[in-house]
C-alpha positions in Angstrom: 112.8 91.9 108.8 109.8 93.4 108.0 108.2 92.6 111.3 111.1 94.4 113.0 110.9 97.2 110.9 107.1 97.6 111.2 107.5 97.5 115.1 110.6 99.8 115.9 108.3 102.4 113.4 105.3 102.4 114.9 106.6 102.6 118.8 109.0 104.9 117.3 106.4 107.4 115.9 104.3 106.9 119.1 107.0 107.7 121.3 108.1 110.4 119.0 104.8 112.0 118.8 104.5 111.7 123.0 107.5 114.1 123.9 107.0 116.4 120.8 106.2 119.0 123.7 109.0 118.6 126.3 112.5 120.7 126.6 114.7 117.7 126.0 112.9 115.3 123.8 116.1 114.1 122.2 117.2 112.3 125.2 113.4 111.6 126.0 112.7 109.5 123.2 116.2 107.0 123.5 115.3 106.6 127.3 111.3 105.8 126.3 112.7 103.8 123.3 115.5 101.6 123.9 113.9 99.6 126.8 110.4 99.3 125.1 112.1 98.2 121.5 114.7 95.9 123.0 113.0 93.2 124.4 110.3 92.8 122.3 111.4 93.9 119.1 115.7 94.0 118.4 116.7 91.3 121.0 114.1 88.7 119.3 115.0 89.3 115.9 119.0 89.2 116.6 117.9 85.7 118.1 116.1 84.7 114.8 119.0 86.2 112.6 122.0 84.3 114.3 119.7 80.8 114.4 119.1 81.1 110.7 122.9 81.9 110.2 124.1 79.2 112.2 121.4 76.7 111.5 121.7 76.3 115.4 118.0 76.2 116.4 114.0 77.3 115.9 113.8 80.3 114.7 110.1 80.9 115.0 110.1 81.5 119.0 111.8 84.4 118.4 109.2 85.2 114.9 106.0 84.9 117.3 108.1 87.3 120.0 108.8 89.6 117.5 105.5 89.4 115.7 103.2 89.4 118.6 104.9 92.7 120.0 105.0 94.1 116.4 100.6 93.4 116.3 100.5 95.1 120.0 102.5 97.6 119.4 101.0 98.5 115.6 97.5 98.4 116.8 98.0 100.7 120.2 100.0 103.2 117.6 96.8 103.3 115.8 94.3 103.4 118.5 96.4 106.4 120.8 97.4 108.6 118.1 94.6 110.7 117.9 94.8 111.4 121.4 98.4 111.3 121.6 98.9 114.2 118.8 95.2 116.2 120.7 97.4 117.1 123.6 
């Protein structure tokens, strides 16, 4: 949970802070975010949530998916902001 949350915040903020600028940011940032989050970050932790309910398979496939994007994700947040928020 904490993995997801962590990732959907920091692509979130990055996405949020890259159409601060433009006329219709609302619909900006759920076309920039809802294909960049849901592969990498919601589809792999639904996977992980309804193994561990159902006791059906590995869960930790979906963990290292979810964590690995959550890492990429954190550290090109951190590393783009400045310039992001310069603009």
């Amino acid at each position: 949970m904490v993995a997801g949350t962590l990732g959907f915040l920091s692509i979130g903020s990055m996405i949020s802070a890259l159409v601060r600028g433009a006329r219709s940011r609302e619909a900006l940032i759920t076309i920039l975010l809802i294909p960049l989050s849901l592969f990498s970050i919601v589809m792999p932790s639904v996977a992980a949530t309804a193994s561990l309910l159902e006791g059906a398979g590995p869960v930790v496939p979906h963990l290292y998916t979810m964590i690995s994007a959550t890492v990429v994700y954190t550290a090109l947040a951190y590393l783009l902001f400045e310039y992001v928020l310069e603009e």
